[in-house]
Each structure stands twice: as structure tokens, then as C-alpha cells.
C-alpha positions as CSV (number, residue, x, y, z in Angstrom):
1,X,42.7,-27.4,-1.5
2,X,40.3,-29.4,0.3
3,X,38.2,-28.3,2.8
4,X,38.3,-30.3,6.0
5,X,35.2,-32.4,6.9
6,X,34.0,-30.7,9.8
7,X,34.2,-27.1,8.4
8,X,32.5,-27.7,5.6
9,X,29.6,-29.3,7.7
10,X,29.7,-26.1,9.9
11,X,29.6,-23.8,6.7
12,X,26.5,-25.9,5.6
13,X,24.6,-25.9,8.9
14,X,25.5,-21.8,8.8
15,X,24.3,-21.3,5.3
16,X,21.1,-23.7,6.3
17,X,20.4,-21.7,9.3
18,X,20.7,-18.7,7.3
19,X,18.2,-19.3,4.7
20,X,15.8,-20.5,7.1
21,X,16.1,-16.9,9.0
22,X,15.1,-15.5,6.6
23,X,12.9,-17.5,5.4
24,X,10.8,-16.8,8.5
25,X,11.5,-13.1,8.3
26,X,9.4,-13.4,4.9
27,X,6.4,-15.1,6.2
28,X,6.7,-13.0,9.1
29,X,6.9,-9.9,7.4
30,X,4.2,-8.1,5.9
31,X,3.9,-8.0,2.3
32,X,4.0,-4.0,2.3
33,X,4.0,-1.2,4.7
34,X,1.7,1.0,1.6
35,X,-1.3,-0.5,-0.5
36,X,-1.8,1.8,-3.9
37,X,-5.5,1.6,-4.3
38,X,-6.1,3.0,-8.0
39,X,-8.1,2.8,-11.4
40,X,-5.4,1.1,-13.5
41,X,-6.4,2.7,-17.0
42,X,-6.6,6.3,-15.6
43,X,-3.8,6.6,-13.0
44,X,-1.3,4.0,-13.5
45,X,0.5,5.4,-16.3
46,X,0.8,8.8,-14.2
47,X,0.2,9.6,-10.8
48,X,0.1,5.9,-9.2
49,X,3.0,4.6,-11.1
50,X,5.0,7.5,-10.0
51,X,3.6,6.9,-6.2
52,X,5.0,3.6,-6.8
53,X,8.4,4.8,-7.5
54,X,8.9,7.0,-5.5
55,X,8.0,5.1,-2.3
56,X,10.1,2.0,-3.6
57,X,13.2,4.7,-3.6
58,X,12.3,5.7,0.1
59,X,11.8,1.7,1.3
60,X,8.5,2.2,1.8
61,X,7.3,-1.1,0.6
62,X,4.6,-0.2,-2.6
63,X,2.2,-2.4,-3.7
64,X,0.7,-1.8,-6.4
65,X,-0.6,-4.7,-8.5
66,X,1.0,-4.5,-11.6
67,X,4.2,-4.4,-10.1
68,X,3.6,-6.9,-7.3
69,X,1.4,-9.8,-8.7
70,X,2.5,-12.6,-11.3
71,X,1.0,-14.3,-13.4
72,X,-0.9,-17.3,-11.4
73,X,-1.2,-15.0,-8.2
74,X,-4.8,-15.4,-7.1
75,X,-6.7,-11.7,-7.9
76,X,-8.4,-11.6,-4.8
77,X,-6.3,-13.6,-1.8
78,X,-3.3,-11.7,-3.4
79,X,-5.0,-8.2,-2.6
80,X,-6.2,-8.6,0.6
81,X,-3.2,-10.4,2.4
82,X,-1.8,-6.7,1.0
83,X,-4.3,-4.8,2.5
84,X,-5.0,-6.5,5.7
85,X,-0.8,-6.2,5.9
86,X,-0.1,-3.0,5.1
87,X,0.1,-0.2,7.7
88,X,-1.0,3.0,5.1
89,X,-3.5,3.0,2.0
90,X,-3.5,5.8,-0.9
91,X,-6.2,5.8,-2.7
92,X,-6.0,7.2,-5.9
93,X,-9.4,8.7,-7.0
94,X,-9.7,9.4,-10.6
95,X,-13.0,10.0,-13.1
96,X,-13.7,6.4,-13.9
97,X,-12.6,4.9,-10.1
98,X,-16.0,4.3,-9.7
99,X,-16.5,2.1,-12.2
100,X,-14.6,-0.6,-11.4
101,X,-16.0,-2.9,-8.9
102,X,-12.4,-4.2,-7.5
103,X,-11.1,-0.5,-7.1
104,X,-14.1,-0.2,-4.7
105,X,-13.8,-3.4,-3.5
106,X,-10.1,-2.8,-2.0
107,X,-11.4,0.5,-0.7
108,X,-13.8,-1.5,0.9
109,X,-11.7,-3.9,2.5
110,X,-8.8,-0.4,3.7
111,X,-11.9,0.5,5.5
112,X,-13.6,-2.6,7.0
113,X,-9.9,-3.3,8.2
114,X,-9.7,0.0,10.3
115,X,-6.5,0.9,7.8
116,X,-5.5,4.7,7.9
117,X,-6.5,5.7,4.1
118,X,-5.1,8.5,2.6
119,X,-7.3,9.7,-0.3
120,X,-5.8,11.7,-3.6
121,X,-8.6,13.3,-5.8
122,X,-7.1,13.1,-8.9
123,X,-8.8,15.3,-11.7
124,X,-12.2,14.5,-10.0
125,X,-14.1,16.4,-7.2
126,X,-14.9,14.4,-4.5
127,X,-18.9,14.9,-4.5
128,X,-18.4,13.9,-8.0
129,X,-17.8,9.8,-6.9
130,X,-21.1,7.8,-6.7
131,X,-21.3,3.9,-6.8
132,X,-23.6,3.1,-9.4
133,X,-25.8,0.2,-9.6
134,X,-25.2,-1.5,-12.7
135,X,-26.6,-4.9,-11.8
136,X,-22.9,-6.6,-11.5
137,X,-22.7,-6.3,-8.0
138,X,-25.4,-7.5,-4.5
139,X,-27.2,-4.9,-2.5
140,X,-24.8,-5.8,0.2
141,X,-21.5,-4.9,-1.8
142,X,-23.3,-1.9,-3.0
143,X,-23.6,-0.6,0.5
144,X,-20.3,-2.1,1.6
145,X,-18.3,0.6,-1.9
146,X,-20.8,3.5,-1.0
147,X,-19.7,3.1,3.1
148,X,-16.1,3.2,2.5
149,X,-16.5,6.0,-0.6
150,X,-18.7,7.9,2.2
151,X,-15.3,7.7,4.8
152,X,-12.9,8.2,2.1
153,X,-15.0,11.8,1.3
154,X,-15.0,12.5,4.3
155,X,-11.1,11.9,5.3
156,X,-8.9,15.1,4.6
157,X,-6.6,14.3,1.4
158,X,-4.8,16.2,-1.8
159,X,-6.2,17.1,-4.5
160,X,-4.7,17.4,-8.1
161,X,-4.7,18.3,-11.5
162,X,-2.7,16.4,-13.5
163,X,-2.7,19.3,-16.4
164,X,-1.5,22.5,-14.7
165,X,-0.5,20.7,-11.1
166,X,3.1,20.8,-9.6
167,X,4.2,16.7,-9.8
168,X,7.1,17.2,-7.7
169,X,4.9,19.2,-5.0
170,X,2.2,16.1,-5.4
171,X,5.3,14.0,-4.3
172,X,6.4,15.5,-1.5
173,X,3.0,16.0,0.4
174,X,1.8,12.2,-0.5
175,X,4.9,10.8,0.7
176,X,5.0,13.3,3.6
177,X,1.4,12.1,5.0
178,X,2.7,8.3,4.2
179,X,5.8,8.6,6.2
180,X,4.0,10.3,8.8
181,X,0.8,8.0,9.4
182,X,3.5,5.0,9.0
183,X,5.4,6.1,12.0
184,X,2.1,6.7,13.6
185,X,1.1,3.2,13.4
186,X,4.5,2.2,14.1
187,X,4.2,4.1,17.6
188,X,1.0,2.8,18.0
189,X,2.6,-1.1,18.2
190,X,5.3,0.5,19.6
191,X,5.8,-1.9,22.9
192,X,5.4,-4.6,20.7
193,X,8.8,-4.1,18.6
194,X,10.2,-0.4,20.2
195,X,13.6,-1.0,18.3
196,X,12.0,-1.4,15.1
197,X,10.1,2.1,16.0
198,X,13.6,3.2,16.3
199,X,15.3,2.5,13.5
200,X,12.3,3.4,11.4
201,X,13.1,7.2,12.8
202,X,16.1,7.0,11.9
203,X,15.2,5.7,8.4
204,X,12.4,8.5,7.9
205,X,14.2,11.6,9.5
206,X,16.2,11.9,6.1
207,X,13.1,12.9,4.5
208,X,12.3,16.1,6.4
């Protein structure tokens, strides 16, 4: 049966209305409400891949970068469009973090961004994290890791051992201080958008 003229020019201009909501819901919308900052060869295999899960279960918007970025993403502009739109970063502290420049550079930018951090010492003691100068990096990006390591030391996190620690335990309290400093900042722009506050509650109040 054919489909009279004029109805099937309304269902186009609905479907072409559609797609351009949301279309502007995605440029609108940041591109995660958690940045992952980690030390891919020690913690994504483990700890940070399983962060990444389990938020991604909850809808709490991940990022972590081998999940998120593509091939032909730019390193660097993909990262910190995360980071300046996330509301929460973990940071996943490991033995050879501190070694990789870009791990320290994203900490770096959580911190010069005001973001609320949420540090997880994983198999290393926190005095144990230095930025070494090994002649890669400027004296100004030096100071820039060892300022945002300094914070991150001294912002109360977890700790674990990834041989004798409890994984589901390590679950439940990272995802309990997420949820928590999400609905913080949520209240914070709360007379901005109080209905999205709302039914962010509603959302989160399932996890308790």
C-alpha cells in the first residue's frame, strides 16, 4: 500500500528532527562522567579493565583508552576533551605509573582542571611514586607530574594488593567513592539542570 504524500513527508521531517536531537545531545554531552587514569601494561589487564566494566554495567560512562579511542583518534586532543569532561577521575597507581610520561601527563591535566581525583595505590606505597628525570620531558612538565603526584599523595584513596586482596571488596568501595563524588558534583551544578540531579538519585540509590 502506498503511503500518502503528506504522511510520508511528516514521518521524514519526524525522523530528521529526531536524528538531529540527538545529534546535539552528543555534542552536548560530555564524553564520560569517569576518566580511568592508569599504566596500561601493569593495570589494564586487572584492576583498570575491571573498573572499566564494572562502571560501564552501572552507566557510569568509563573511559578508559583502549576501550574508547580508534584508530585515527588524536592521542592527546582525545584525552583531554575526556578529562576536561568528565566529572570523577581514578587514578590507578601501580609500580611502573611513573614511568610513563602520558600517565603523569593526564594526572596532570585531572589536577590543573580542579577534577575530584580519586587515587587507588595498586601494589605500590604511595611514598614510593617519584617523577624521575630522564631527560624526555622540560623542567616545566617535570614540576607540572611532581605537583599533581604531590595532590594525588596527599588525597585519601584505597589501597590494594592484587595478590592476597578481596577484588569484589576493591569493587564496591571504588565504585562507592565514584558514585558518591558524581552526585557531589552533580549537586554542585545542581541549579543548572536540578531534574538531571534527580534522576541521577534515582539511578544511583540502587547501588546502596
Amino acid at each position: 500500500m502506498q503511503r500518502p504524500v503528506a504522511t510520508a513527508k511528516s514521518l521524514i521531517h519526524h525522523r530528521g528532527r529526531n536524528l538531529r536531537q540527538k545529534i546535539q545531545m552528543q555534542v552536548l554531552r560530555p564524553p564520560c562522567d569517569v576518566f580511568i587514569n592508569h599504566r596500561g601494561i601493569d593495570t589494564k589487564r586487572n584492576v583498570s579493565g575491571l573498573l572499566f566494566h564494572y562502571f560501564s554495567v552501572l552507566n557510569l560512562r568509563p573511559f578508559l583508552d583502549s576501550k574508547n579511542m580508534r584508530p585515527g583518534d588524536s592521542l592527546y586532543q582525545k584525552i583531554n576533551e575526556a578529562i576536561c569532561g568528565c566529572k570523577v577521575g581514578v587514578a590507578v597507581f601501580s609500580p611502573n605509573y611513573c614511568e610513563s610520561p602520558y600517565c603523569l601527563h593526564e594526572l596532570a591535566v585531572l589536577m590543573e582542571n580542579k577534577k575530584r581525583v580519586i587515587p587507588i595505590f595498586c601494589d605500590v606505597k604511595p611514598s614510593l611514586l617519584q617523577v624521575m628525570d630522564d631527560g624526555l620531558c622540560s623542567d616545566k612538565d617535570l614540576q607540572r607530574f611532581r605537583d599533581a603526584l604531590e595532590e594525588a599523595r596527599d588525597t585519601v584513596g584505597l589501597t590494594f594488593d592484587t595478590t592476597t586482596g578481596d577484588w569484589s571488596k576493591l569493587l564496591k568501595d571504588a565504585t562507592d567513592a565514584v558514585v558518591r563524588n558524581v552526585l557531589e558534583v552533580d549537586e554542585e551544578g545542581a541549579s543548572k539542570n536540578p531534574l538531571y540531579v534527580a534522576r541521577k538519585r534515582l539511578n544511583f540509590s540502587s547501588l546502596s
